[in-house]
Backbone as CSV, one residue per row, in Angstrom:
resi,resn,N_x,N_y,N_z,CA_x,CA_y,CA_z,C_x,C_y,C_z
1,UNK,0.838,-1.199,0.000,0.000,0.000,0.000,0.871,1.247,0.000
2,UNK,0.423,2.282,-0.325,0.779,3.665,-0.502,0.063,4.612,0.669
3,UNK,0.716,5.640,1.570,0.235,6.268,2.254,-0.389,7.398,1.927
4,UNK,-1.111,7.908,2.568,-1.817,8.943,2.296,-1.000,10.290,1.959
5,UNK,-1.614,11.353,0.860,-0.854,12.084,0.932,-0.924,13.385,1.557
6,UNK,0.566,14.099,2.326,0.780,14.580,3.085,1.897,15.827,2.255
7,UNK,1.866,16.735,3.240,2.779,17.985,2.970,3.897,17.560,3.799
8,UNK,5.301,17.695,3.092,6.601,17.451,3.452,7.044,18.580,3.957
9,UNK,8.106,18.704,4.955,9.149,19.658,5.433,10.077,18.818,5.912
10,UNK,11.091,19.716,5.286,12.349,19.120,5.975,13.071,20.503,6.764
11,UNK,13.544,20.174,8.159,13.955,20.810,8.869,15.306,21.058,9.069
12,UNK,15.815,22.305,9.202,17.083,22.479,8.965,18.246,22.837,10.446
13,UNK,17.018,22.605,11.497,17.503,23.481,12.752,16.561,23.304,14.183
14,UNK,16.613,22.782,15.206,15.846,22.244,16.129,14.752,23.624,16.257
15,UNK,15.101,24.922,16.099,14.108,25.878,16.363,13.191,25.880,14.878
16,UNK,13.585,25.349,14.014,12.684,25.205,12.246,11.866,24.034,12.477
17,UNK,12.389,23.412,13.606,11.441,22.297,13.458,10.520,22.074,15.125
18,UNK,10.856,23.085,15.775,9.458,23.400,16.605,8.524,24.558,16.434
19,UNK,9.481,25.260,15.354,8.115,26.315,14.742,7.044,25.732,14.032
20,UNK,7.432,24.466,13.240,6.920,23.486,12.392,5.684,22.935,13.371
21,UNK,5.954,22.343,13.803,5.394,21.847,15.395,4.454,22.736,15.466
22,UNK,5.090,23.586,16.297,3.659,24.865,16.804,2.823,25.756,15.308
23,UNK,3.333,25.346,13.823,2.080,25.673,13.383,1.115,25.238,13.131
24,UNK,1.737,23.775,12.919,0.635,22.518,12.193,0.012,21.613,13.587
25,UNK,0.272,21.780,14.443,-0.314,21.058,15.467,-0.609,20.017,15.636
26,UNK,-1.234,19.245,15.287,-2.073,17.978,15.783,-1.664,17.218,14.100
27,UNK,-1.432,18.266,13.312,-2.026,17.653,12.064,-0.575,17.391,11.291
28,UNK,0.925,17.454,12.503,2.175,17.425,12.160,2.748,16.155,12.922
29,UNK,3.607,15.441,12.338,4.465,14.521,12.788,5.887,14.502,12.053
30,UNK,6.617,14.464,13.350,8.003,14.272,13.553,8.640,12.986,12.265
31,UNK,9.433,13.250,11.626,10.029,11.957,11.397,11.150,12.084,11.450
32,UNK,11.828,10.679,12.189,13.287,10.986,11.991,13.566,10.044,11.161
33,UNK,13.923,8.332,12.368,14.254,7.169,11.292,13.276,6.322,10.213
34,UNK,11.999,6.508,10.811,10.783,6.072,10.289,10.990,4.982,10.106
35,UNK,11.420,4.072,10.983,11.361,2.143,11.037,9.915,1.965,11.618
36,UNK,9.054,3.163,12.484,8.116,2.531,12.803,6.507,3.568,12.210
37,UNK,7.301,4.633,12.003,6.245,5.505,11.330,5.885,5.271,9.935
38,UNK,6.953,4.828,9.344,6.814,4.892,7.460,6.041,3.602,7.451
39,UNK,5.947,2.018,7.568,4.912,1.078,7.552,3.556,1.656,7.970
40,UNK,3.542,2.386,9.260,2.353,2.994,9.427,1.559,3.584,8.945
41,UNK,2.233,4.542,7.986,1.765,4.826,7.392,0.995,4.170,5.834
42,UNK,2.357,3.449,5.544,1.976,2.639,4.406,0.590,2.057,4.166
43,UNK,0.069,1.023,5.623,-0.759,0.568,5.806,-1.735,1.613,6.439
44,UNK,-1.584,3.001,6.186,-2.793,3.961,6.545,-3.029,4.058,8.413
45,UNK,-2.175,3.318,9.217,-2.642,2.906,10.222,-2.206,4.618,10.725
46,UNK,-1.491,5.524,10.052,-0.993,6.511,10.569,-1.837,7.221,9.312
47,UNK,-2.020,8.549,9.397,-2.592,9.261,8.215,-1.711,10.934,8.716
48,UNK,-0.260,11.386,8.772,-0.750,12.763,9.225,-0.795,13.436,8.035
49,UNK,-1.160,14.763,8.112,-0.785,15.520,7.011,-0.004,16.281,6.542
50,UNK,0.690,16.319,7.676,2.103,17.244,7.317,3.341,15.889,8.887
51,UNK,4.373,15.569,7.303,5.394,15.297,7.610,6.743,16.107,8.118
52,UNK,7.187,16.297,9.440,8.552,17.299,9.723,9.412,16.400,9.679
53,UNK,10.569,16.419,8.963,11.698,15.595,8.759,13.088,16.208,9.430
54,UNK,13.405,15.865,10.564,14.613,16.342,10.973,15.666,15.697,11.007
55,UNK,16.357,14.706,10.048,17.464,14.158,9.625,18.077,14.858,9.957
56,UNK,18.170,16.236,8.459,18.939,17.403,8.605,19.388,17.747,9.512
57,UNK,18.646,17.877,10.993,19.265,18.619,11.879,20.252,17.734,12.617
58,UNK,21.695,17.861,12.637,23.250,17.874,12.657,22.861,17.906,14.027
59,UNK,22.464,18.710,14.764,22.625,19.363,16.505,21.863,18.317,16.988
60,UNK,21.165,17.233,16.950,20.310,16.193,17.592,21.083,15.044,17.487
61,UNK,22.184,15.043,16.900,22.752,13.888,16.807,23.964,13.966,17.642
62,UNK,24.515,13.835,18.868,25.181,13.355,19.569,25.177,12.658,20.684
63,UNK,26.290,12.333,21.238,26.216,11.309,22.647,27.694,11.719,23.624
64,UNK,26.684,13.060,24.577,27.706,13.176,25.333,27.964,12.958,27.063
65,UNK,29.041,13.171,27.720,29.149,12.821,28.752,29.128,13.834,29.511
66,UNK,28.428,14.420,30.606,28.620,16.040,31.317,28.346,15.790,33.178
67,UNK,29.454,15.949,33.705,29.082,15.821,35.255,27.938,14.723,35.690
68,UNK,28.755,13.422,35.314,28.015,11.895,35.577,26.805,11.884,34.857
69,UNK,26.568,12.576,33.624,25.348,12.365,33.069,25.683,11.883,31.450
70,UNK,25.014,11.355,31.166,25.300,10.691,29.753,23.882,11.773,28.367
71,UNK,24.332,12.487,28.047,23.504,12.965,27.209,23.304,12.622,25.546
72,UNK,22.239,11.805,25.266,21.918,11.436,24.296,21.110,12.010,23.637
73,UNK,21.439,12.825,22.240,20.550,12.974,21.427,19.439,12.737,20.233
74,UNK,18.316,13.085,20.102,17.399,12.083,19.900,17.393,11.679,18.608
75,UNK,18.758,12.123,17.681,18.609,11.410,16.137,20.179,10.648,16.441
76,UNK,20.221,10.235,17.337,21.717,9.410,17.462,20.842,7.662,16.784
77,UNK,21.371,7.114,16.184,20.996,5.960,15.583,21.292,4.846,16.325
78,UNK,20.805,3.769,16.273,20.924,2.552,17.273,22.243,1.803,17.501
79,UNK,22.846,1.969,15.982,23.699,1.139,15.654,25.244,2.197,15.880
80,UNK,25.186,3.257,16.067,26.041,4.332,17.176,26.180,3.493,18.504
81,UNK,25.259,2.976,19.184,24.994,3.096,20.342,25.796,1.798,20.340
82,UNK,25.374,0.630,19.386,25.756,-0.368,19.568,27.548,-1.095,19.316
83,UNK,27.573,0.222,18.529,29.591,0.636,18.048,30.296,1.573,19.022
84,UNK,29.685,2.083,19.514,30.408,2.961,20.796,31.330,2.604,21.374
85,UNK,33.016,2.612,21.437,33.838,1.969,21.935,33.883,2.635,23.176
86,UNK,33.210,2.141,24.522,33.242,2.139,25.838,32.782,1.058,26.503
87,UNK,33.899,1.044,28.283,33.669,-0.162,28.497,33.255,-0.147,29.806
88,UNK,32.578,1.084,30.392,31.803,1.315,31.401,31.067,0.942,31.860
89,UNK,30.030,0.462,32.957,28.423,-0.631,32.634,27.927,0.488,31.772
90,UNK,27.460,1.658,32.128,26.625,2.318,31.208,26.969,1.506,29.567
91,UNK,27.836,2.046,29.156,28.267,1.582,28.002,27.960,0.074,27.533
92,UNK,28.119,-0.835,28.223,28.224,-1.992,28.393,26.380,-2.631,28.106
93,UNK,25.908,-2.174,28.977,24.131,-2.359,28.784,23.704,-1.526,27.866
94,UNK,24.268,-0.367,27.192,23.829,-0.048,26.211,24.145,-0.449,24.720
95,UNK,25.187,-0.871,25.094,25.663,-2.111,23.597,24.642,-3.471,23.617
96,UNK,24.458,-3.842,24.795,24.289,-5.133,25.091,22.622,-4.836,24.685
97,UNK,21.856,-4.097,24.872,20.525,-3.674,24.573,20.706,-3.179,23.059
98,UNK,21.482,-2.320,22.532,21.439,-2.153,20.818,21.442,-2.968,20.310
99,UNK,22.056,-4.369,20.231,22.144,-5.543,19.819,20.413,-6.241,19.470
100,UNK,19.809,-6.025,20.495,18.418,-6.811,20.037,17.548,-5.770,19.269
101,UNK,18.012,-4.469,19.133,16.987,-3.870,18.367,16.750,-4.117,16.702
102,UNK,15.851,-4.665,16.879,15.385,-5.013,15.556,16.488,-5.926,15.063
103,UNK,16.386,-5.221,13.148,17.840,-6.313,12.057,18.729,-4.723,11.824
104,UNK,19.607,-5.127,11.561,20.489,-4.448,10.908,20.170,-3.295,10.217
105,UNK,19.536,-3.369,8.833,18.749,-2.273,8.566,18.159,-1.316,9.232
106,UNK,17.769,-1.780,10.203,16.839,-1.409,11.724,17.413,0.053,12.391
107,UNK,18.780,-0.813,12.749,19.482,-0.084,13.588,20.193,0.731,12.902
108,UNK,20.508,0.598,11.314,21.466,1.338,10.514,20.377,3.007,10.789
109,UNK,19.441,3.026,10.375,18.430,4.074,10.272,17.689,4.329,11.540
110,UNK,17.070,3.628,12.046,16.234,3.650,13.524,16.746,4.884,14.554
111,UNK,16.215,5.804,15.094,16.998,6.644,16.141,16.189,6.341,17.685
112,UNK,17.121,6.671,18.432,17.213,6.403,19.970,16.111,7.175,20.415
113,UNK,16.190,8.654,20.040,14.913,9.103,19.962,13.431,8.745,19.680
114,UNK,13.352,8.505,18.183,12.291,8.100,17.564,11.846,7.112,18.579
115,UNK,12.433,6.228,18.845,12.015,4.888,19.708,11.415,5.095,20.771
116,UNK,11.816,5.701,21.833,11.149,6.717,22.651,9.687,7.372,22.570
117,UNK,9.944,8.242,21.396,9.058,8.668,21.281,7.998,8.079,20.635
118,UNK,8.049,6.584,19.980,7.196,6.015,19.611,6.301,5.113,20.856
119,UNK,7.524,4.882,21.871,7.001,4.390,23.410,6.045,2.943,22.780
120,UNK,6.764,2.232,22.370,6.233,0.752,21.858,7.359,-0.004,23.903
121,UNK,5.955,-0.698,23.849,6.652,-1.155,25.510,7.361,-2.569,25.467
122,UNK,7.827,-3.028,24.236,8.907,-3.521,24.357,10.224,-2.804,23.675
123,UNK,10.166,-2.089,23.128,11.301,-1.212,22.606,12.463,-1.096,24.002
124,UNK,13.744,-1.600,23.309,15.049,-1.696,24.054,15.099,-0.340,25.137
125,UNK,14.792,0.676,24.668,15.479,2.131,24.821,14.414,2.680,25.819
126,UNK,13.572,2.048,25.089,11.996,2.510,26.735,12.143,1.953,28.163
127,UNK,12.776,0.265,27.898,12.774,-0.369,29.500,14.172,0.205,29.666
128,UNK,15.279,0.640,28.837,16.669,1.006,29.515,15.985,2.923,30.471
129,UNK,15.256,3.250,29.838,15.393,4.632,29.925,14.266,4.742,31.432
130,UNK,13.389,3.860,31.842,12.880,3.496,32.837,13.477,2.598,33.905
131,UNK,14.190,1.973,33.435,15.435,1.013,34.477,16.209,2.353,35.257
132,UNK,16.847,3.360,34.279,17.960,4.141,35.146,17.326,5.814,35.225
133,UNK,15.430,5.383,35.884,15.030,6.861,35.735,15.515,8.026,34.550
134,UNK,15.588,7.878,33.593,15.987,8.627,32.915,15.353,10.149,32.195
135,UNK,15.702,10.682,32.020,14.851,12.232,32.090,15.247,12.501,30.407
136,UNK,13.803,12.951,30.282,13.077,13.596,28.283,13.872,14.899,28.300
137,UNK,13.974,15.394,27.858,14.207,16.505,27.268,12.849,17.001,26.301
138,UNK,11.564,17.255,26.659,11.182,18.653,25.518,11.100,19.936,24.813
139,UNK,11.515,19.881,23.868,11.776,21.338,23.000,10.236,21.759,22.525
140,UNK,10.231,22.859,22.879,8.995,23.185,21.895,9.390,25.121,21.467
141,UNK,8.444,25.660,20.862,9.333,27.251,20.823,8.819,27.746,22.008
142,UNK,8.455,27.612,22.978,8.131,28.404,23.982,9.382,28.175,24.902
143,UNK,10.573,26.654,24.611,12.000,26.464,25.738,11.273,25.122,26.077
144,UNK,12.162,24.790,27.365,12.434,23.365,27.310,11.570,22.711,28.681
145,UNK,11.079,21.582,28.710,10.692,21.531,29.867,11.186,19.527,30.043
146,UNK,12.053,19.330,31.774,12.181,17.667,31.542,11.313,16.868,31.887
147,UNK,11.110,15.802,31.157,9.867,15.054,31.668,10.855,13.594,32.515
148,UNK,10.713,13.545,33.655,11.619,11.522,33.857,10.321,10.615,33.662
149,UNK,11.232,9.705,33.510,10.896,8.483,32.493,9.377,8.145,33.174
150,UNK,9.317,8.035,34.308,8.136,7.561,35.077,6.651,8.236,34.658
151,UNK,7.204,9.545,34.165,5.884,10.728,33.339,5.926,10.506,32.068
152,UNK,6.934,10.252,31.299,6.867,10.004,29.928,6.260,8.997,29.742
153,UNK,6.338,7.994,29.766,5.453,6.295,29.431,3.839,6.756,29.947
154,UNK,3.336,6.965,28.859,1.659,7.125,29.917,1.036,6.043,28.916
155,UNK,0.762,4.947,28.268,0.122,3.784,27.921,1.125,3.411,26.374
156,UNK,0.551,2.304,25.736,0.720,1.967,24.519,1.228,2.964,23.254
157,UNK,2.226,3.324,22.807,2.165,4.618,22.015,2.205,5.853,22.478
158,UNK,1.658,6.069,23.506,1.557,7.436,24.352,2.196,7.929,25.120
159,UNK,2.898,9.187,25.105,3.802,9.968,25.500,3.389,11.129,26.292
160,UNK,4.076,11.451,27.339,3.778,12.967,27.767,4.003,14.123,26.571
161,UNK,4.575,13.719,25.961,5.298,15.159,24.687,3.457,15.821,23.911
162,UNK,4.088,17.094,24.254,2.544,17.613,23.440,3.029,17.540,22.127
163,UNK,1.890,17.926,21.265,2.084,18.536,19.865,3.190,19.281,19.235
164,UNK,2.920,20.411,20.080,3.960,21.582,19.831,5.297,20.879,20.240
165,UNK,5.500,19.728,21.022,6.863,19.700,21.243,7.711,18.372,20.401
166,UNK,9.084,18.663,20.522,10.075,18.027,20.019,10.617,17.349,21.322
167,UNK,10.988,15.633,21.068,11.814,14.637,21.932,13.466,15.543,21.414
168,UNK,14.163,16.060,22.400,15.253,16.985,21.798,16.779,16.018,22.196
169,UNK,16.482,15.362,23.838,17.514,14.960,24.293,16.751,13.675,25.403
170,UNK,18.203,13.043,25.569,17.498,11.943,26.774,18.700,11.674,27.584
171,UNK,18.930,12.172,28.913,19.541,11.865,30.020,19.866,10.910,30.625
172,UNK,20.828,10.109,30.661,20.722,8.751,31.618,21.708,8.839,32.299
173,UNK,22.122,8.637,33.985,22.901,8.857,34.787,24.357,7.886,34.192
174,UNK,25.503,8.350,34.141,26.209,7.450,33.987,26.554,6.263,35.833
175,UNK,26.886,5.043,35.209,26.994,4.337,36.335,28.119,4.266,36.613
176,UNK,28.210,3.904,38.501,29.804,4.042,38.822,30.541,2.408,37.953
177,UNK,31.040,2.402,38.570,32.284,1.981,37.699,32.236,-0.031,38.025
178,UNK,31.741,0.242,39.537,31.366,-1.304,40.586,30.041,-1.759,40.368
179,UNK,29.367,-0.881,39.230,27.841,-1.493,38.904,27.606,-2.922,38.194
180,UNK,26.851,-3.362,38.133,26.948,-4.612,37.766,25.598,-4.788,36.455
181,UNK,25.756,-5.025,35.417,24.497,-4.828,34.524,24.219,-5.950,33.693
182,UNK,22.801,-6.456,33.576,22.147,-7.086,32.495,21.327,-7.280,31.929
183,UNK,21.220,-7.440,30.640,19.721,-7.483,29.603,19.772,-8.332,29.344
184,UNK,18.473,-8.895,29.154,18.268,-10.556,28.294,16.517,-10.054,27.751
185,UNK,16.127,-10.453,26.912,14.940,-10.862,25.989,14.805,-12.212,25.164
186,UNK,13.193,-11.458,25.153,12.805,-13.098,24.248,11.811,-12.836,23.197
187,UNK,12.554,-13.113,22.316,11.219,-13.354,20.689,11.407,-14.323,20.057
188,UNK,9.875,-14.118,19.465,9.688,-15.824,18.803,10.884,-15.558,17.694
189,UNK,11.391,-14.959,17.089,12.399,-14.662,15.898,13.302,-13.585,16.244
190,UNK,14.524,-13.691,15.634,15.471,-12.849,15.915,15.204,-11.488,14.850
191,UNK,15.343,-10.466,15.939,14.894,-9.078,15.289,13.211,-8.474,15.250
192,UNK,12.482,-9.469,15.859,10.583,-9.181,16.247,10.941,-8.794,17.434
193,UNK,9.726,-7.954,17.820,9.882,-6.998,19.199,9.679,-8.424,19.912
194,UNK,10.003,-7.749,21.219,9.803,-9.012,22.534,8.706,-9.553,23.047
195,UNK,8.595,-10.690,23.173,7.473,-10.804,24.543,7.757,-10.023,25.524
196,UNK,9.003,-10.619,26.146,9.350,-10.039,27.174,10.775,-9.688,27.168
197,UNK,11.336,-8.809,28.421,12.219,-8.566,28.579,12.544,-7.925,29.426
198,UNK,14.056,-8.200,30.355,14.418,-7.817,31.635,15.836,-7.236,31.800
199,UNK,16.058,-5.892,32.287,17.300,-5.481,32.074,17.755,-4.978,33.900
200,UNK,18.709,-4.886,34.417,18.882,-5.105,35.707,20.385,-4.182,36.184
201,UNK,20.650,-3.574,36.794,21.204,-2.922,37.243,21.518,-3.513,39.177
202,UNK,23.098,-3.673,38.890,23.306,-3.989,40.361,24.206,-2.807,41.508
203,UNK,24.263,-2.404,42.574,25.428,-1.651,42.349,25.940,-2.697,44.377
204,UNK,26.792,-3.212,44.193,27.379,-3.954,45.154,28.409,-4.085,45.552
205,UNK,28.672,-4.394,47.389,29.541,-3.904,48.213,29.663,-4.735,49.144
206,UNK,31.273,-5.481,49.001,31.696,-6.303,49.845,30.658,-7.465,49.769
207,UNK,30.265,-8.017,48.325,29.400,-9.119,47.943,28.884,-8.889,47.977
208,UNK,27.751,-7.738,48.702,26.402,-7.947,49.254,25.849,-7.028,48.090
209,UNK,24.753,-6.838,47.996,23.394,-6.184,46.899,23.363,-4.475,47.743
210,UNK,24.174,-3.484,47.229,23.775,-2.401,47.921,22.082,-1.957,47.662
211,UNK,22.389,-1.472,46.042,21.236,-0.992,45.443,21.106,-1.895,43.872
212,UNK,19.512,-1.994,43.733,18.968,-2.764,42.749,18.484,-2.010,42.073
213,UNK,18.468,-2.525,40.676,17.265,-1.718,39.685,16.677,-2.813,38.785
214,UNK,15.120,-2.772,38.488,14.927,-4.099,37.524,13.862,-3.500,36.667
215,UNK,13.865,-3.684,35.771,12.934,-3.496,34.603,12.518,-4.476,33.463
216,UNK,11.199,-3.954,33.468,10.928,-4.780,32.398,9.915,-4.496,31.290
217,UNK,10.244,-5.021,30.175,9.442,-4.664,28.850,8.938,-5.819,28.425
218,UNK,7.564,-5.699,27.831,6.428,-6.281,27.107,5.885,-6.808,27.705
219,UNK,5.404,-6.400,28.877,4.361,-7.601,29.635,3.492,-6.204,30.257
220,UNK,2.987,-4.983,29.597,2.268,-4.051,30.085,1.951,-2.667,29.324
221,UNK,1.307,-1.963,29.555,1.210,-1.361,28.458,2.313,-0.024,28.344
222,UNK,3.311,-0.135,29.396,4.644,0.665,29.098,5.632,0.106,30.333
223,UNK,6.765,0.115,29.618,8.301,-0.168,30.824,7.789,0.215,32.328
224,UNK,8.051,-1.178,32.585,7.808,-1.050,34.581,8.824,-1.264,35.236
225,UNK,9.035,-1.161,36.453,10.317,-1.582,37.562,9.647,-2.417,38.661
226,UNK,9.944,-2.963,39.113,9.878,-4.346,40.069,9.893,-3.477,41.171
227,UNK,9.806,-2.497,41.921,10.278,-1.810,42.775,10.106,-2.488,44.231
228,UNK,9.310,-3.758,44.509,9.242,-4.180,45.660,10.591,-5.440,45.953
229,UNK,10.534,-5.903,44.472,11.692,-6.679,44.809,13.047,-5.552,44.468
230,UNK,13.209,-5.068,43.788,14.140,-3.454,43.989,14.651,-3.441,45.738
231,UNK,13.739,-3.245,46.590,13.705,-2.995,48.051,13.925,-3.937,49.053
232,UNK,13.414,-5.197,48.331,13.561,-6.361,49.399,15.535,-7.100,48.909
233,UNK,16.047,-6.158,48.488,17.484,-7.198,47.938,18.659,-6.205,48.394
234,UNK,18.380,-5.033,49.327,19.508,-4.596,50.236,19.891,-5.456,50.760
235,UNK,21.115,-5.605,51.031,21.955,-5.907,51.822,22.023,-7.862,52.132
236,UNK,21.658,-8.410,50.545,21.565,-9.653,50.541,23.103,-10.122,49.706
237,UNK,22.968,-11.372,50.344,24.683,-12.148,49.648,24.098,-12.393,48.043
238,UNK,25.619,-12.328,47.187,25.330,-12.231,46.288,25.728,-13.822,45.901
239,UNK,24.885,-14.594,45.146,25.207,-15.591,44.322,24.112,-16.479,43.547
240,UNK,24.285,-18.025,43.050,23.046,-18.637,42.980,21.786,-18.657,43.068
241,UNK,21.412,-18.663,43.933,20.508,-18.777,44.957,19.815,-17.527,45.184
242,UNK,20.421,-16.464,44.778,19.556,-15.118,45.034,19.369,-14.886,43.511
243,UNK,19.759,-14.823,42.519,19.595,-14.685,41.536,18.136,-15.475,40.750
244,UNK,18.170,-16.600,41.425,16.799,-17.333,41.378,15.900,-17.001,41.866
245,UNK,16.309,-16.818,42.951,15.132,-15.709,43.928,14.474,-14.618,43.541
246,UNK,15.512,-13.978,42.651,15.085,-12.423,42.131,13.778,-12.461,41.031
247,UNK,14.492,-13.822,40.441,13.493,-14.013,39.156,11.986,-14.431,39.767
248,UNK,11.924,-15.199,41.022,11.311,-15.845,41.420,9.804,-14.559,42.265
249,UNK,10.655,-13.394,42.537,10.256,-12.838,42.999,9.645,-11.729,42.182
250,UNK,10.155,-11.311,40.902,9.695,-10.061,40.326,8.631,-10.719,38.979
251,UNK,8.720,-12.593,39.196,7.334,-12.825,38.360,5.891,-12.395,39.374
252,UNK,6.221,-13.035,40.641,4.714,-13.093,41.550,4.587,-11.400,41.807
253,UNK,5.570,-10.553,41.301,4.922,-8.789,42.079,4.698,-8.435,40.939
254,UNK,4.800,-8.886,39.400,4.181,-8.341,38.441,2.743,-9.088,37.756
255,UNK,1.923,-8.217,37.024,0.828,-8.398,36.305,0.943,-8.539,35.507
256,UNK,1.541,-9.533,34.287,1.671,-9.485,32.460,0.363,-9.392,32.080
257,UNK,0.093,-8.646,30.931,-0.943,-8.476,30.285,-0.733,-10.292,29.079
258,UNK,-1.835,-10.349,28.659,-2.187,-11.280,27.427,-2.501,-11.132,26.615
259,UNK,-2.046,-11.514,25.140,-2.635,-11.306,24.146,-2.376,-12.379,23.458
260,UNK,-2.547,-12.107,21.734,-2.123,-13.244,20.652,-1.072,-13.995,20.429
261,UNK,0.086,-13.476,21.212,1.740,-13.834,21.774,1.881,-14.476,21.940
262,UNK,1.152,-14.545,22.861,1.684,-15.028,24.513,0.521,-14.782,25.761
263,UNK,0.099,-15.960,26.703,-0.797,-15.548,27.708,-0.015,-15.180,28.873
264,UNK,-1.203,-14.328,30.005,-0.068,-13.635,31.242,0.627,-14.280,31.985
265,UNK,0.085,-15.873,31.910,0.878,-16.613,32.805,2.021,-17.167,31.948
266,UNK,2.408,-17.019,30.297,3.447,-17.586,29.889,4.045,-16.104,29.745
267,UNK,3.962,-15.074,29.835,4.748,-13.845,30.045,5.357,-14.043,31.718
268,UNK,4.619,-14.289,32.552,5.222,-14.365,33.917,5.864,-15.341,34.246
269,UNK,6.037,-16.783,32.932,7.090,-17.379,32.980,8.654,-16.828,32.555
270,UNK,8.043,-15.778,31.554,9.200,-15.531,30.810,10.009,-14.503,31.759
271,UNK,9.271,-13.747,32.514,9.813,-12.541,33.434,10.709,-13.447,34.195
272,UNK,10.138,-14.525,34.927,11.151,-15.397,35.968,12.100,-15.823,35.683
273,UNK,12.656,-16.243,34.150,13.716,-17.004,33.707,14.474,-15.925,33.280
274,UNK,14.014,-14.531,32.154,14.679,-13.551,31.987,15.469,-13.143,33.324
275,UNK,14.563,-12.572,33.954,15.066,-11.924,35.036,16.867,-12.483,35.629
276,UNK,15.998,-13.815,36.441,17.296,-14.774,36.526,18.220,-14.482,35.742
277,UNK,18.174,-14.894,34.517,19.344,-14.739,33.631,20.063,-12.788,33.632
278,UNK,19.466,-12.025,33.276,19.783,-11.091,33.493,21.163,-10.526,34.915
279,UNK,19.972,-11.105,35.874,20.805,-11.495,37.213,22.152,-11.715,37.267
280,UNK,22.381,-12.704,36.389,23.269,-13.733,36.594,24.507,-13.282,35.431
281,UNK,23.707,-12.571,34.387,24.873,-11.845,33.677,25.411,-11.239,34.454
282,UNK,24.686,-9.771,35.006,25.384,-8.717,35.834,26.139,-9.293,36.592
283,UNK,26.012,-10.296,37.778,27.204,-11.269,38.495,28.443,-11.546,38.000
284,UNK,28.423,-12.097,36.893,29.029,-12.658,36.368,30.048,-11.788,35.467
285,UNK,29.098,-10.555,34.924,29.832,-9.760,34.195,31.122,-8.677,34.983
């Protein structure tokens, strides 16, 4: 199929392309990589009428480091993320998460942004950016306002970002150095979004579990955190046996949704074994 037709702009400058924004309103959409907008359209499932194309804009594309903060901009491409020669955990879970996004093609074009802002709740970049609280950046012409991750995810597709605004930047704390990190997922095929998926953050001292972080994608209608088992894993020994536990524990405190996939109780299988495994990378790693 052929999409509907629409008025093009291409944007030359983050302020050309929130004037864009604030004229066309409702009746404007962003494109950057269009891995998930351009099918949408194809198949009509999207109709807008005015396309903003900000390739062009040069100033959205970086990945920098500023007083323990990792600043990512929102046309940085997947496959950046996944070539990044650093060997930090930050770095480390963010290679290790570029890897499952999508195929190749995917990631050649796909942006870190776009993904985000498409807020599909298994998308890599949604459960990383909810795992390490991570804070939006919106541009719009009126200046900037941050949204963290916990306000941004509001259902299926749906974003805090108004109309008028632009996804400009995305914040993620860099981790100390003794953190411990892992992602694992599961699809029926290599390169289909996930059933599920669990990415985990350790930060530990003298063996023991100081602070936890656990997340997870596709079992809801946006990136969640385990936060009770998060709380119950201070100051526990680290090995075997807790790692099973973890999994054991962040299937029975979550709710998987069901659908044509997969049912909630074979998603809350998958959370228990992910998890585990996840676990057991960060240990190990």
């Amino acid at each position: 199929m052929k999409p509907a037709s629409f008025d093009y702009y291409a944007a030359r400058s983050v302020a050309e392309a929130v004037a864009l924004l604030k004229e066309h309103g409702d009746e404007g959409k962003v494109l950057a990589g269009g891995q998930s907008l351009v099918p949408a359209m194809n198949f009509r499932l999207a109709r807008p009428e005015v396309l903003i194309d900000v390739n062009p804009v040069a100033e959205l594309d970086y990945i920098e480091e500023t007083e323990g903060i990792l600043r990512i901009g929102s046309l940085v491409r997947h496959m950046k993320l996944e070539h990044r020669e650093v060997h930090d955990p930050l770095g480390r879970l963010l290679k290790t998460a570029a890897r499952h996004v999508g195929h190749m093609p995917i990631r050649v074009r796909g942006t870190f942004g776009g993904s985000l802002a498409h807020a599909d709740p298994a998308a890599e970049w949604c459960v990383i950016s909810a795992l390490l609280d991570g804070e939006m950046i919106a541009q719009s012409s009126e200046g900037q306002r941050s949204i963290p991750a916990k306000d941004f995810f509001q259902t299926v597709f749906t974003t805090d970002l108004r109309t008028t605004e632009l996804l400009s930047e995305t914040r993620l704390p860099v981790l100390p150095a003794t953190s411990k990190v892992g992602f694992t997922e599961f699809s029926r095929r290599a390169g289909d979004f996930a059933l599920t998926m669990a990415a985990v953050v350790l930060d530990l001292h003298d063996g023991k579990v100081d602070t936890a972080r656990i997340a997870l994608g596709g079992i809801s209608d946006r990136p969640i955190r385990a936060v009770e088992t998060e709380r119950g894993l201070h100051g526990r020994e680290v090995g075997e046996a807790l790692s099973a536990e973890i999994g054991e524990s962040t299937a029975d405190e979550v709710e998987p949704m069901g659908d044509i996939h997969g049912s909630a109780e074979y998603r809350r299988d998958l959370v228990r074994v992910l998890t585990k495994r996840a676990v057991d990378q960060a240990i190990s790693g």
